[in-house]
Each structure stands twice: as C-alpha cells, then as structure tokens.
TORTI-918258 format. One record per residue: residue number from 1; residue in one letter; x, y, z of N, C-alpha, C in turn. Coordinates in nm, 3 decimals, decimal comma. Layout:
     n   res       n_X       n_Y       n_Z      ca_X      ca_Y      ca_Z       c_X       c_Y       c_Z
   NUM     A         X         Y         Z         X         Y         Z         X         Y         Z
...
***
This chain:
     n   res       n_X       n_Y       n_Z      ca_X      ca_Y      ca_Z       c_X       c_Y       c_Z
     1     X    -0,409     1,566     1,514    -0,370     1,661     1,412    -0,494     1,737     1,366
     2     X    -0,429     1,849     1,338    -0,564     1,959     1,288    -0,643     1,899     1,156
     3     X    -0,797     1,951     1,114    -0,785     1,944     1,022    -0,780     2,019     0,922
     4     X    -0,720     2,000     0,763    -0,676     2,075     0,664    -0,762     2,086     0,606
     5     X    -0,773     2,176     0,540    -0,837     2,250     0,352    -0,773     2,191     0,286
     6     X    -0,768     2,083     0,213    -0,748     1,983     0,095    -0,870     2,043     0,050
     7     X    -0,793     2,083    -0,100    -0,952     2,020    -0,204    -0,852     1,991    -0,312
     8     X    -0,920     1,931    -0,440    -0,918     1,899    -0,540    -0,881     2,073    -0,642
     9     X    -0,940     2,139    -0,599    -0,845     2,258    -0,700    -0,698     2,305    -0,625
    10     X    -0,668     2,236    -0,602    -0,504     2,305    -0,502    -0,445     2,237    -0,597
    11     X    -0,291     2,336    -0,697    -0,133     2,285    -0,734    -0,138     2,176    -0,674
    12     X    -0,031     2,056    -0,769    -0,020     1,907    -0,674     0,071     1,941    -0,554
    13     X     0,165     2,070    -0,609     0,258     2,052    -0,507     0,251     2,162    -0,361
    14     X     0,148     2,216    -0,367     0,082     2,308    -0,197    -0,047     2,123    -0,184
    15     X    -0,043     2,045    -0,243    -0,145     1,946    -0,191    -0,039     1,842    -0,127
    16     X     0,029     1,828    -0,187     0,148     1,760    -0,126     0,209     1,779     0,012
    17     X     0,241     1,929     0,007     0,269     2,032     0,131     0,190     2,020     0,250
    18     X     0,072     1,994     0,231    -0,021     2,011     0,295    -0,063     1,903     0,330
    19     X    -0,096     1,815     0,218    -0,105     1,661     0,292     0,005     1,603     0,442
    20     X     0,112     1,655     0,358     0,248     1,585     0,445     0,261     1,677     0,634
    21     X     0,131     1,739     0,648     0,084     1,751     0,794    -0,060     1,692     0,823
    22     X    -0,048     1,601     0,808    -0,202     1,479     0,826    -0,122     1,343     0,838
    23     X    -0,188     1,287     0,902    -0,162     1,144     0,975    -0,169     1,075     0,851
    24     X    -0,240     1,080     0,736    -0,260     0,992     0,621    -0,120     1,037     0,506
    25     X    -0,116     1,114     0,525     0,009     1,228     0,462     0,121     1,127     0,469
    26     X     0,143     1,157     0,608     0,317     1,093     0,737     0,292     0,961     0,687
    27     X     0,170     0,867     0,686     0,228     0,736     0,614     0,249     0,728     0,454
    28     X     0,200     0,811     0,417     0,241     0,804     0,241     0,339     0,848     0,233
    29     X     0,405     0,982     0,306     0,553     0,979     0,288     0,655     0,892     0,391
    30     X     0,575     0,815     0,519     0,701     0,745     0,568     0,712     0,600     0,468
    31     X     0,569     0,573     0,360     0,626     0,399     0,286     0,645     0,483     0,156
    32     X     0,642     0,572     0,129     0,726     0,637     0,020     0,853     0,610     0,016
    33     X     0,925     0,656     0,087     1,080     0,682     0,143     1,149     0,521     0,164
    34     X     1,051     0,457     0,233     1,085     0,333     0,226     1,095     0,236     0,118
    35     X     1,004     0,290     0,014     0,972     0,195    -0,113     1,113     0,240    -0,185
    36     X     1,149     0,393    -0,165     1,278     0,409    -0,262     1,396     0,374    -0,200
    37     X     1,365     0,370    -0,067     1,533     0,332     0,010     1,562     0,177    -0,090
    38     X     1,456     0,104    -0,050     1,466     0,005    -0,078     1,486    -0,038    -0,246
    39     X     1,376     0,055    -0,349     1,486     0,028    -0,441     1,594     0,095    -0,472
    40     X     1,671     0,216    -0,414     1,780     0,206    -0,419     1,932     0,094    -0,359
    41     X     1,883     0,025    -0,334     1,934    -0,053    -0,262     1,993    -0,175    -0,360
    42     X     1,833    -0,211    -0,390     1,826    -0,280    -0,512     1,901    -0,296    -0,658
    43     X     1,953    -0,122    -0,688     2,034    -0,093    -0,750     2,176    -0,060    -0,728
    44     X     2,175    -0,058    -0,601     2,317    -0,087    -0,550     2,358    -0,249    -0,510
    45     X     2,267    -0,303    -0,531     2,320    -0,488    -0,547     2,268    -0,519    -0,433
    46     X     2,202    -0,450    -0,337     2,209    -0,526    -0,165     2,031    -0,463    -0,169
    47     X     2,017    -0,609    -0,076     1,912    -0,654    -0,067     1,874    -0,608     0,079
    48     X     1,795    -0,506     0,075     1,773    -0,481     0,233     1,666    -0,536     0,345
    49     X     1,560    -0,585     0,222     1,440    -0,695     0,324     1,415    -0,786     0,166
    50     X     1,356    -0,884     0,228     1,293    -1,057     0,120     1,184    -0,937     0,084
    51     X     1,200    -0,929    -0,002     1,078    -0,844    -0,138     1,010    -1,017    -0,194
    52     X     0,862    -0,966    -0,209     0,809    -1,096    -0,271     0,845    -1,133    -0,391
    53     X     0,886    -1,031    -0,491     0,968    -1,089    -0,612     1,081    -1,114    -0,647
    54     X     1,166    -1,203    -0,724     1,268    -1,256    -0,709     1,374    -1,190    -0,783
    55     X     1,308    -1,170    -0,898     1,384    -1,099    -1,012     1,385    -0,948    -0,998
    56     X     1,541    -0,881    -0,985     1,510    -0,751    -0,958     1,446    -0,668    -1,050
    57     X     1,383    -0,632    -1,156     1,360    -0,586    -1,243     1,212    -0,531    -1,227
    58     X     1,128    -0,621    -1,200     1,006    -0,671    -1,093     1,024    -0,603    -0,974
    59     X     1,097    -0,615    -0,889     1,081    -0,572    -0,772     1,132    -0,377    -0,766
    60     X     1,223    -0,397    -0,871     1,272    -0,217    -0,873     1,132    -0,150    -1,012
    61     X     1,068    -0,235    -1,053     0,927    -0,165    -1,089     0,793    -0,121    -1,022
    62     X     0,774    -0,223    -0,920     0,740    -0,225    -0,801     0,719    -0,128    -0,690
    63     X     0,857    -0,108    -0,644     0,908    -0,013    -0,578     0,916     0,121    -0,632
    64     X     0,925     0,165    -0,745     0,922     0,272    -0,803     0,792     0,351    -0,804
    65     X     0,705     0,223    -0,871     0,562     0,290    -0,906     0,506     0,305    -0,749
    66     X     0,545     0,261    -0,632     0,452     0,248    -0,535     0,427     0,392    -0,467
    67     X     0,516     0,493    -0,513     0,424     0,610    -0,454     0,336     0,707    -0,532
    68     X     0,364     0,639    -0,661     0,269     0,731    -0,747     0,165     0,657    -0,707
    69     X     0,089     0,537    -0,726     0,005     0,449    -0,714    -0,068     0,464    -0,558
    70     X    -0,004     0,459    -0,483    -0,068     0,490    -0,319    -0,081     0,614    -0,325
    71     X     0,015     0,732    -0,385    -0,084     0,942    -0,309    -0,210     0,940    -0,418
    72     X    -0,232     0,836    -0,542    -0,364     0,832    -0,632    -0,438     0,799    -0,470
    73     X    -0,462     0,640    -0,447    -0,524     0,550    -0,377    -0,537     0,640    -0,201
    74     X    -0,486     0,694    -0,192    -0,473     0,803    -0,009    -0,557     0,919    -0,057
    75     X    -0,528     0,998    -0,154    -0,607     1,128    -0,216    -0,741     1,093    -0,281
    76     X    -0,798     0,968    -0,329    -0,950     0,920    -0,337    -1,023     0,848    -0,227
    77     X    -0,904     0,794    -0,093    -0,963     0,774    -0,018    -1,029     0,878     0,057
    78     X    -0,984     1,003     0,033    -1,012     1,102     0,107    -1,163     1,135     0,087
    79     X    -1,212     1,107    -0,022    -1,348     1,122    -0,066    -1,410     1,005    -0,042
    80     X    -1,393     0,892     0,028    -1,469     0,827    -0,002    -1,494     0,796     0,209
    81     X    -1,403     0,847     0,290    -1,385     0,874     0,403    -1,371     0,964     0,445
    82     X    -1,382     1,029     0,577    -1,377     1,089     0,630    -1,281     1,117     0,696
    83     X    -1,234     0,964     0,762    -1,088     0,926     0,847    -0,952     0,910     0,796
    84     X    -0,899     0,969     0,825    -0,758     0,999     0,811    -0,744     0,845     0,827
    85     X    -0,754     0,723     0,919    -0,680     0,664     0,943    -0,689     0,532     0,823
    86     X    -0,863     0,594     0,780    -0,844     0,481     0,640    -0,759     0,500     0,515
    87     X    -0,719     0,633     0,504    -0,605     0,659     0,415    -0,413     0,569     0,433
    88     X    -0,448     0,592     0,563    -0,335     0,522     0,681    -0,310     0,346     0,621
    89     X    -0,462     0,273     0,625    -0,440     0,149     0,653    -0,427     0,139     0,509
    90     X    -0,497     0,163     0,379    -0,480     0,225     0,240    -0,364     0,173     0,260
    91     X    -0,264     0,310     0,274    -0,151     0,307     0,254    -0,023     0,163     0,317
    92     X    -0,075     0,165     0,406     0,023     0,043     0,494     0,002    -0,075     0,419
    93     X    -0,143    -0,100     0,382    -0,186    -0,258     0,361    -0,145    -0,284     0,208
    94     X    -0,093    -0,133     0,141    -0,068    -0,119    -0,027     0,123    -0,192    -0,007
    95     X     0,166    -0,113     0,077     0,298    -0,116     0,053     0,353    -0,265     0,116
    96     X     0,291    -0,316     0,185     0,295    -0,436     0,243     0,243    -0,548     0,141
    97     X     0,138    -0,514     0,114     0,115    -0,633     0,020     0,175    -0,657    -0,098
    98     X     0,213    -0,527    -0,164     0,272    -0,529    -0,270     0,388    -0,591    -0,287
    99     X     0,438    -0,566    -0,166     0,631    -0,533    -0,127     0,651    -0,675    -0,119
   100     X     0,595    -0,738     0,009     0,578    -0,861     0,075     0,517    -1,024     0,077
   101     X     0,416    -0,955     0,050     0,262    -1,063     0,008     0,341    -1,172    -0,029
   102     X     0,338    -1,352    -0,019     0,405    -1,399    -0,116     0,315    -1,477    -0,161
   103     X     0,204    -1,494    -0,020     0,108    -1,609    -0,054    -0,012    -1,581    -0,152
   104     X    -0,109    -1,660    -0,137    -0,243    -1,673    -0,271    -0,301    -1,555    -0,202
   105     X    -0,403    -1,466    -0,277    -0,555    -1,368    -0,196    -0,652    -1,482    -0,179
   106     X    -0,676    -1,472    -0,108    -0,850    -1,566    -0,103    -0,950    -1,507    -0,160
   107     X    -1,011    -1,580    -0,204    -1,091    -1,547    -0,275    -1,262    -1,585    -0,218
   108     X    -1,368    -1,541    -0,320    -1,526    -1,626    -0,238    -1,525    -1,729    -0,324
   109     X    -1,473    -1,766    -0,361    -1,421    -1,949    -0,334    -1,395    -2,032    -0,257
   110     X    -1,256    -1,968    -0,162    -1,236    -2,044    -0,071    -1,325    -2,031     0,067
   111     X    -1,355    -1,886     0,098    -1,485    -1,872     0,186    -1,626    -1,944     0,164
   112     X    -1,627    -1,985     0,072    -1,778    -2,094     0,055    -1,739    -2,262     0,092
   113     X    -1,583    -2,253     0,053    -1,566    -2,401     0,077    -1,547    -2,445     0,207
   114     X    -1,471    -2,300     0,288    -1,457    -2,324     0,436    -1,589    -2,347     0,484
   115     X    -1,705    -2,225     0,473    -1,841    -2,260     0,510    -1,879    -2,404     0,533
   116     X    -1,886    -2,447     0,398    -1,897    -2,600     0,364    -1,846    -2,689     0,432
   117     X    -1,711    -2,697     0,452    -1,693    -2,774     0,493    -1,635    -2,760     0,647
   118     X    -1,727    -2,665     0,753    -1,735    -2,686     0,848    -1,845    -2,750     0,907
   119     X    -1,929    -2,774     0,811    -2,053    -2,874     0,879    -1,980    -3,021     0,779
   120     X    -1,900    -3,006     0,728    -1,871    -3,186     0,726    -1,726    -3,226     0,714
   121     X    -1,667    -3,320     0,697    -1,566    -3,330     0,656    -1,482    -3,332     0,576
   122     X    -1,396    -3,187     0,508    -1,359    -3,192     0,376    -1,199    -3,271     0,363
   123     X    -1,200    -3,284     0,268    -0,981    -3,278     0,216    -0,952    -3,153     0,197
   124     X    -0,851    -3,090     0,221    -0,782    -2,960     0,183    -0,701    -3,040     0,073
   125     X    -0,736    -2,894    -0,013    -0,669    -2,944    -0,145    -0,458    -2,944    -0,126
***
C-alpha cells in the first residue's frame, strides 16, 4: 500500500478516510466492526465467541470502548513508528487481549523466578 499524508492537523474525519487505506487503518476497522458485531450480539442475548468476562455489562463496556481506545493507541503508534505493521500488531494484540485474555500477565517477577530456578530446583507455586 501507498504511502499517505497523515498528519496531526487533518479533520478526524478526512483522518479516518484516509487512514482506512493503510494496512494499520484495515485492522482498526476490521477489530472495530468486530468488537461491535460482537457487542451487538451481546445485546441481543447471544453470545457469539467466550469473551473473557462473564458478566455482560463488563464485556458490552469493553467492547464498546475498544475502538475509541485502539484509533488513540494506532494514531500514536504512528509517531512512535514508522511501520504500518506495528500499528497492525497494536491493534490485533489490543483486541485480543482485551476481548479474550483470561489468564495472569507475567510479570518481572515471574521472569526472575524462572531465571532462578533454572539453575536449581524450584516448586511452582
């Protein structure tokens, strides 16, 4: 894909326009679309994928905020990269984790203890 004249003085909505022909664009609007299919769904009673939260209330807040929250997080990646495709993974690894995630983050906690205890023998907690 070509590249665009994005800047920061462009209307949101010719930035929008314009984003939505960039590879970083096409995934903010293809987990856009998805975040609302899905909470519409939600509000129609049917459950269309295991969302990590249980209670719909949570999960249709979730889903709502997730495209205001990712075109912030895709439109500062743009400054802080060059590559379209880190806006991309941005975006994928936002809507996934958010949506999905069920387990703990690791933390440098548990990376010091693994360290550790590959030179001896630990208990996992």
């Amino acid at each position: 894909m070509a590249k665009l004249n994005l800047n920061g003085r462009m209307p949101v909505g010719d930035y929008i326009w314009s984003m939505g022909r960039t590879i970083d664009g096409l995934a903010w609007i293809g987990t856009s679309i998805a975040s609302l299919v899905l909470a519409i769904g939600l509000l129609l009673g049917v459950s269309l994928a295991p969302l990590r939260y249980t209670d719909d209330a949570s999960a249709i807040t979730a889903l709502l905020l997730y495209p205001v929250l990712s075109f912030v997080l895709v439109v500062r990646a743009r400054y802080v990269s060059q590559s379209a495709w880190f806006g991309v993974l941005i975006c994928c690894a936002l809507f996934f984790g958010l949506h999905f995630y069920k387990g703990r983050i690791p933390t440098l906690y548990d990376a010091v203890r693994v360290v550790k205890c590959a030179f001896r023998s630990c208990p996992t907690p």
